[in-house]
N, C-alpha and C positions, 0 to 999 in steps of 0.2 A: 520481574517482568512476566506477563503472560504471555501464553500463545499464541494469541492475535495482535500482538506486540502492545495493547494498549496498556497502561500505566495502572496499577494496582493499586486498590483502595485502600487505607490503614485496615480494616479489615480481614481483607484478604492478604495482605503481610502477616497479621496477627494470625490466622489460621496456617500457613505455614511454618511460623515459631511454636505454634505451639503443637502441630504435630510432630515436629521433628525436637521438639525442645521436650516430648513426651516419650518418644521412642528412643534416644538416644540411650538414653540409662533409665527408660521406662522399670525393666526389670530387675534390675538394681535397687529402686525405687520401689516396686511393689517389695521386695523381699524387707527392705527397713522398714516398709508400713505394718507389714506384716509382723514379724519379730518385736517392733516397739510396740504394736497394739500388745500382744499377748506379754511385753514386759509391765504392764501396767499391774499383772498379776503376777511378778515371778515370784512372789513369798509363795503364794498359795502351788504353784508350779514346782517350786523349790520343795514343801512337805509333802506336797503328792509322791514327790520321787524319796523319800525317805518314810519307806512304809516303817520303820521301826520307831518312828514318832507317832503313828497313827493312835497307836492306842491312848496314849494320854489325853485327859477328858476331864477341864481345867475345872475347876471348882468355879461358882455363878461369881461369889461375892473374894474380890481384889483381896480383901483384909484375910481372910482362907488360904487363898494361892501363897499371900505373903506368909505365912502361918509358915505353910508347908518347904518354902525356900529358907526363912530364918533357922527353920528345927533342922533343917543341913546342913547349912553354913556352920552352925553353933555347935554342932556333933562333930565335924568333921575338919572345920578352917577356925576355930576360937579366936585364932594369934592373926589370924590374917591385918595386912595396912590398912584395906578395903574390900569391899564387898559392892557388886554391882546386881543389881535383878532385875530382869527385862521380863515382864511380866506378859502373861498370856492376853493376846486383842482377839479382836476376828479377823485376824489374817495370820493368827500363831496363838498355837496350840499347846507348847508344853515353853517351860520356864529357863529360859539361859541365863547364866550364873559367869561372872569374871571374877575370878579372885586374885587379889595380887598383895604381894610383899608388904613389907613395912619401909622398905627405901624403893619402892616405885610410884612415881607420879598415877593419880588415883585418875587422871582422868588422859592419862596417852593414849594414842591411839590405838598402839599396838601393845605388847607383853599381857603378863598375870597369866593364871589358867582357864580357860574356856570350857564351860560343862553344861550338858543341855540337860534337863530329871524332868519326871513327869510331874505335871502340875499337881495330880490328884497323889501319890505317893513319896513324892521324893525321888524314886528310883533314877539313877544314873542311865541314861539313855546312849546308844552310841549307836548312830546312820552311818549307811554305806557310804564310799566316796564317791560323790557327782559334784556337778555345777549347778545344777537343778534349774532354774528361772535364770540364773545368772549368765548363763552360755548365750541364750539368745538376748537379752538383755546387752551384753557386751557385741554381740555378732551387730546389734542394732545401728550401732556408730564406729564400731572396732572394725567389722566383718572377721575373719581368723584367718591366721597365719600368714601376714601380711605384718608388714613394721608397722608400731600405731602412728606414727607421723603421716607415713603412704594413706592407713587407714582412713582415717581424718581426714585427710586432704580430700583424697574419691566420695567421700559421703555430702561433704561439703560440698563437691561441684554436683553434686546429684542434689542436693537440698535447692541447692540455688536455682540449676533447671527447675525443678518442683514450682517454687516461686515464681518462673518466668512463665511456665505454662499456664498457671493460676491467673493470672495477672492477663495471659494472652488468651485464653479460655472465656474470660469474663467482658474481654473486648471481642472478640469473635463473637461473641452469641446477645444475638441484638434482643433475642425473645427469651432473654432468661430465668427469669423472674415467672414469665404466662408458662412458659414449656414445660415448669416444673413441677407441677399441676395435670399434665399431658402423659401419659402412657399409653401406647398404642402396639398390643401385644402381638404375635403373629407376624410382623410386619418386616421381617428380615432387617435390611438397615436400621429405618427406622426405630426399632425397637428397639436395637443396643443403643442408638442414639437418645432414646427418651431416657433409657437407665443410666445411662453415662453423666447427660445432665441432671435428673434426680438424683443422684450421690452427691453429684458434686455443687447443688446449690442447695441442699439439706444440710450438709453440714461446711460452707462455705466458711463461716467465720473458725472453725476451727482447723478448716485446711489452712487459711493462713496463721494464725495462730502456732499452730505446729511447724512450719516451714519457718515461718522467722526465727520460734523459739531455737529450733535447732540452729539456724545460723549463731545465733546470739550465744549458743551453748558451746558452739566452734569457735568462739571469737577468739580465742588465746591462740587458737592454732592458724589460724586465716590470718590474723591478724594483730600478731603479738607486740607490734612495734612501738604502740604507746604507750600500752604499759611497762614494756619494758626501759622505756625512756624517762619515765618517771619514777617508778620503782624499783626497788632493789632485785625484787622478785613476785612472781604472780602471789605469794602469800602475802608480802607486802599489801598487796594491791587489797587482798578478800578480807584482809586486818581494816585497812582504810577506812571500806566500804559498809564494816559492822560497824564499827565507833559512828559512823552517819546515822543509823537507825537506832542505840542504845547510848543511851545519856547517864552516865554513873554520878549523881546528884551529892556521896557522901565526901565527906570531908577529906577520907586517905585518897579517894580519885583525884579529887583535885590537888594535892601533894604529890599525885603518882604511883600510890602505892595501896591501890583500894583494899580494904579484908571483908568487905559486906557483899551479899548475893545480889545478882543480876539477873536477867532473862540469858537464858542460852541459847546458843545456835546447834543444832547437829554436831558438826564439825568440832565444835569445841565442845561439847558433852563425850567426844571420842578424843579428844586430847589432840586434834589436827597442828601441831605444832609450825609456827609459823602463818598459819591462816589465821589464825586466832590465838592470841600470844598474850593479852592482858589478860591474866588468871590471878585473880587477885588469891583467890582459898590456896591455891598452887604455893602461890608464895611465901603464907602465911606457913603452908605445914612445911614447907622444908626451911625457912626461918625459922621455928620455933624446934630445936631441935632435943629437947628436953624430955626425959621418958613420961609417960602419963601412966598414973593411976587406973587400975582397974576400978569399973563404975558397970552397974545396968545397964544396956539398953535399954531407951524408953519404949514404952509401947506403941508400936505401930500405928494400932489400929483409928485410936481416935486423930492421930496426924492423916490418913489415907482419908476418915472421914471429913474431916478441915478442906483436903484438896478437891474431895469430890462436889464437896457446897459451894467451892471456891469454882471450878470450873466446870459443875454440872455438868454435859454431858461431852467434856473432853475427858476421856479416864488416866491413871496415871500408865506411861507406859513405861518408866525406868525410875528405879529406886537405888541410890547411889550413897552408902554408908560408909564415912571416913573413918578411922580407927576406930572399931570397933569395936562395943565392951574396953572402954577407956572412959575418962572424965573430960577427953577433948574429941569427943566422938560428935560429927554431925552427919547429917540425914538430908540428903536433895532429891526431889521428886521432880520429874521431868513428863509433861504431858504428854499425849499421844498427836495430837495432833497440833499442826503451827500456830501461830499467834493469827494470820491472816494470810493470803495469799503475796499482799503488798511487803513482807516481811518472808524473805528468801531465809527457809533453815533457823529461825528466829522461833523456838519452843516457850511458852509458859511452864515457870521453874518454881519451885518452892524450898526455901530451905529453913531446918529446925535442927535447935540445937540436938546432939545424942542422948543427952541423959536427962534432959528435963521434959523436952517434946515440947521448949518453949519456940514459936515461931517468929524469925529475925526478921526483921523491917528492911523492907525494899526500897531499895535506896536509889535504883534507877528507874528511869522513864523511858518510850518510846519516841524516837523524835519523827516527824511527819517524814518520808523518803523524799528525794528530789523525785521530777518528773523523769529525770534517764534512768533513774535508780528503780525505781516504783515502776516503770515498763520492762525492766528486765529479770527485778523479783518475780514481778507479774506469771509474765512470759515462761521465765525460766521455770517457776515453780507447778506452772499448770503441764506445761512439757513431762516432767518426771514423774509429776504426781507426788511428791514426795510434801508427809503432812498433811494430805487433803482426807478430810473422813469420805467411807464408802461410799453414799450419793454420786458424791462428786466424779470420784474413781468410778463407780459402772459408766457417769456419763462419759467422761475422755475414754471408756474403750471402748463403746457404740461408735461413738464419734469415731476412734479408728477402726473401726471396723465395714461401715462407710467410706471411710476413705481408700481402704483396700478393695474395697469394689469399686469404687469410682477407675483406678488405675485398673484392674482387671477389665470392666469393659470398655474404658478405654484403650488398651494393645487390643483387644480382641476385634474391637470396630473398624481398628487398622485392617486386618485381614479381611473383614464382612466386606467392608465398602471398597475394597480392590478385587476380591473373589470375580466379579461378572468380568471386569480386564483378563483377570488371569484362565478364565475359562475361555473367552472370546479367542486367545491366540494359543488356544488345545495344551498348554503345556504350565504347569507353572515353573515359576525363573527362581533363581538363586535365593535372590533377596526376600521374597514372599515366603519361601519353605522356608527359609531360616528364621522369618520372625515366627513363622506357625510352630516351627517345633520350640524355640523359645519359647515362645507366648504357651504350652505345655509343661514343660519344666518348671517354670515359672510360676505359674496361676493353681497347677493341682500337682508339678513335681513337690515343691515347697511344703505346702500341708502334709503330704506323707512321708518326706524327711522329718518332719517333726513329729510324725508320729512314732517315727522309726525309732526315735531318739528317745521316747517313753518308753519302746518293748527293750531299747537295748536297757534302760537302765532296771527290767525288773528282768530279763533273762541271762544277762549276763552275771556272773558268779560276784557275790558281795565281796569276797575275799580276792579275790582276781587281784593280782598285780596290773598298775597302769590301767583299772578298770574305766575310770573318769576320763580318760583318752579314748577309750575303745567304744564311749559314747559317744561321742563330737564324729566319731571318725564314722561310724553307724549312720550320722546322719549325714554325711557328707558323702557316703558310698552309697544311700540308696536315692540320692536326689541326684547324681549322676548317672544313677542307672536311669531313670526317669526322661531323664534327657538323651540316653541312647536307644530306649525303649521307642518314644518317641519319634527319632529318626527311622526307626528299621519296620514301623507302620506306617497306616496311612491318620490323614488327621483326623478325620473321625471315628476310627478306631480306638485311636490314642486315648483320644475325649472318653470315648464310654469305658475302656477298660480300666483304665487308670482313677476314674469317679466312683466306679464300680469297688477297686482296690480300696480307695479313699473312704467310702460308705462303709465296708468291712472293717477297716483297719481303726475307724473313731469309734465303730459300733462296743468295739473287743473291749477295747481299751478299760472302760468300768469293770468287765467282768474277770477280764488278767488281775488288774488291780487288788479284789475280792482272793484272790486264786494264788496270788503272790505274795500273802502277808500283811495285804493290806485292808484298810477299815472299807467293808462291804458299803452299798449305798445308802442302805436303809437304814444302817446302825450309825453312820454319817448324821444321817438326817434325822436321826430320832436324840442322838447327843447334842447335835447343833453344830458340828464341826463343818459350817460350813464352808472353811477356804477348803476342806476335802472333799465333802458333796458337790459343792461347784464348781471343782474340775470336772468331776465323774458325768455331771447335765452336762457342762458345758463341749463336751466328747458327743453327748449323744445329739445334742443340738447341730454338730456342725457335722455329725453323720445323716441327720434329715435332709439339711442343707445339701448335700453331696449326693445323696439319694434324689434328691427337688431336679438336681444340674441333673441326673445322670437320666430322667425321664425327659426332661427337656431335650435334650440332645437326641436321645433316641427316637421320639418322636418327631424332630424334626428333618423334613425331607432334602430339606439343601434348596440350592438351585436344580434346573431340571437340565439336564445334560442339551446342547446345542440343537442335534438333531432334533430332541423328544420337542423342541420348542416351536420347530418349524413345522412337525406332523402336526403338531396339536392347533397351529391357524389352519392349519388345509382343512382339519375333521371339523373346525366349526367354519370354515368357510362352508 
């Protein structure tokens, strides 16, 4: 109801959902936009902070790298059950190696030994303990230190707001499509209003996109009741829902008991027991329990070339060899990147036998997805990024990158357009300071907790007991200082010093980096490692950015205090 009691248009309903459906867990909201955009890169995030990986500097050509991984394996694990080789992409830089036993499942997801060597030598490599990418990656739908149920559940009702704001944003705004086109600089209101709308119908289809997917990604927790009513358990359900997309064509499948290769998922290339349970190879090596003959390895190299002709410019990105140096020895190559978008975790696989390098006939097909199924692949798999080559990946973090300014100046417009109210009666109230110190902590405390969270991991001692804790904790004690910092100024202060702080603090970052161990920029950029050159830009990029804000601010005058507004009609009366 309004003011003048008259009856309120859908409209003007929708414009107070969606401002209150925006401030409610507004900042809640920017912090997950935040943190997921920059998960879209936590590998590269990940070996920045492991400058002891830096130096490795992979060989150009796959059939090299492998060179260099089989001549350790072979010196060091002969007798090994399996061999696994996760070959250097461009978003990883040196070669990790799983070795396991002779009575260990060659494709579980957990045991064997884990060993990272440098692609171009060999050498045994061993990084400090961090989280690296994975911390805010997890903080993204986890948050910390909260039970993951609680977790989940609060991200959830913050996704959902997200969704209702979108939906009441896009009915609210009769000119939205003409306005986005509209920048009107200088204009106080107006201006965060033309920037609020230009984010937010720039990258429209991916604001929802993103908001659904994550509901869809919650759905187990939101809403576990039907699966569990038909299922035994959620693995049940992710088994189900793979046999809908992979058709096993060979004679032992339809018996039940396939031995021929298939397409893999992720999850089962990591031995997700339970998500994925029909393992035909599985069965066959621990069925056959008879010692084998020592035999050659076949050579590699013309098998890597088969795969690269075969999938052109998907490279291989795991190489997974069963008893090796045996006579029942085989060789599965898993690509780098997925089959499709429509195909959730669904990898092109190749298998050849070990000692001939003869290549086994693929015995299954792809079956078309349902329409539930194929919007949730969809969905789900653009959400994570996971599979998608590089293009694709810079676009979904543009696209969030966008969306974290659409919500920054949206909290911020909250304050612009009630500022003349709060000046008007000489004081401002409760609620106004608290979303302004908020909307602080929030918008520029955030980016220098995470930066904080970089210097802790190159200033704190590598050896440090509990050092991986005294990360997390680094940035969780300077983003509260941020927010008390905050309080005990005034708000434009806040704004400059703190932007000021923010421009120094991304500016360093490359040059600590260089100072602490790790690969300089230029030598970065001249070997091609670029997931570690483009953290080191992507620091100075968002220090221009902060330096941009911290001229804007400074230059701007505000409103003009009440008096100064009154002398100024008399001087030109």
């Amino acid at each position: 109801m309004r003011v003048d009691a008259k009856q309120e248009g859908p409209r003007q309903s929708m414009s107070w959902l969606h401002t209150w459906a925006s401030l409610i867990l507004g900042w809640l909201l920017y912090a997950i936009f935040l943190t997921g955009t920059l998960s879209f890169f936590q590998n590269e995030i990940s070996i920045w902070m492991k400058p002891e990986f830096h130096q490795s500097v992979p060989q150009k050509s796959q059939i090299e790298q492998t060179r260099v991984a089989l001549a350790y394996l072979q010196q060091h694990h002969p007798d090994a059950g399996s061999w696994a080789i996760q070959l250097p992409n461009s978003r990883q830089n040196t070669t990790i190696l799983n070795i396991r036993g002779a009575g260990e499942d060659p494709r579980a997801r957990r045991g064997g030994t884990r060993l990272t060597i440098d692609s171009a030598t060999g050498e045994v490599l061993q990084a400090r303990e961090t989280r690296g990418g994975s911390f805010l990656y997890r903080f993204h739908f986890e948050l910390y230190g909260l039970p993951r149920i609680w977790a989940r559940w609060i991200v959830g009702i913050a996704t959902l707001l997200m969704l209702v704001a979108i939906i009441s944003g896009v009915i609210t705004h009769k000119k939205i499509f003409k306005d986005f086109f509209t920048f009107r600089p200088g204009k106080g209101q107006r201006s965060w209003l033309d920037a609020h709308n230009a984010t937010a119908v720039f990258a429209l289809p991916f604001h929802i996109m993103i908001t659904f997917s994550g509901l869809l990604l919650l759905l187990f927790t939101l809403m576990p009741w039907g699966v569990n009513q038909i299922y035994e358990n959620r693995g049940a359900f992710l088994q189900d829902q793979r046999k809908s997309l992979i058709q096993d064509n060979s004679v032992q499948a339809e018996s039940g008991d396939s031995d021929q290769r298939r397409p893999r998922s992720e999850g089962e290339n990591r031995g997700e027991r339970g998500d994925m349970s029909a393992r035909g190879e599985a069965r066959r090596s621990r069925g056959d329990a008879s010692p084998a003959r020592p035999a050659p390895l076949a050579d590699l190299a013309p098998i890597l070339a088969a795969a690269e002709k075969q999938w052109k410019n998907n490279p291989v990105a795991t190489i997974n060899i069963i008893q090796p140096n045996t006579a029942k020895a085989e060789i599965e190559l898993r690509a780098l990147n997925g089959v499709s978008v429509a195909y959730r975790n669904v990898y092109p696989s190749l298998a050849f036998n070990g000692v001939t390098g003869e290549l086994k006939p693929d015995q299954t097909t792809l079956k078309t997805p349902s329409v539930a199924n194929g919007i949730y692949n969809v969905f789900t798999t653009l959400h994570e990024a996971r599979g998608v080559d590089l293009a694709l990946r810079w676009l979904l973090f543009m696209s969030g990158v966008v969306g974290t300014f659409m919500i920054a100046t949206g909290l911020i417009l909250w304050c612009v357009k009630r500022a003349p109210q709060q000046q008007k009666q000489g004081y401002k109230s409760f609620g106004y300071r608290l979303v302004e110190v908020t909307n602080i902590a929030a918008i520029i405390g955030l980016p220098i907790a995470c930066a904080a969270y970089f210097y802790a991991n190159r200033f704190i001692p590598a050896d440090m007991d509990m050092r991986l804790n005294w990360e997390i904790r680094s940035f969780f004690i300077i983003w509260l200082l941020t927010l008390v910092y905050a309080m005990i100024r005034s708000n434009r202060q806040a704004w400059l010093e703190l932007l000021l702080l923010a421009t120094a603090a991304f500016a360093l970052l490359p040059i600590v980096n260089f100072l602490t161990g790790g690969q300089a920029i230029w030598n970065s950029i001249m070997h091609g490692q670029w997931m570690i050159a483009s953290f080191d830009l992507a620091m100075w990029a968002l220090a221009i950015l902060f330096w941009f804000a911290f001229k804007k601010v400074k230059n701007h005058k505000g409103l003009l205090p009440k008096k100064s507004k009154v002398m100024l009609k008399e001087n030109q009366a």
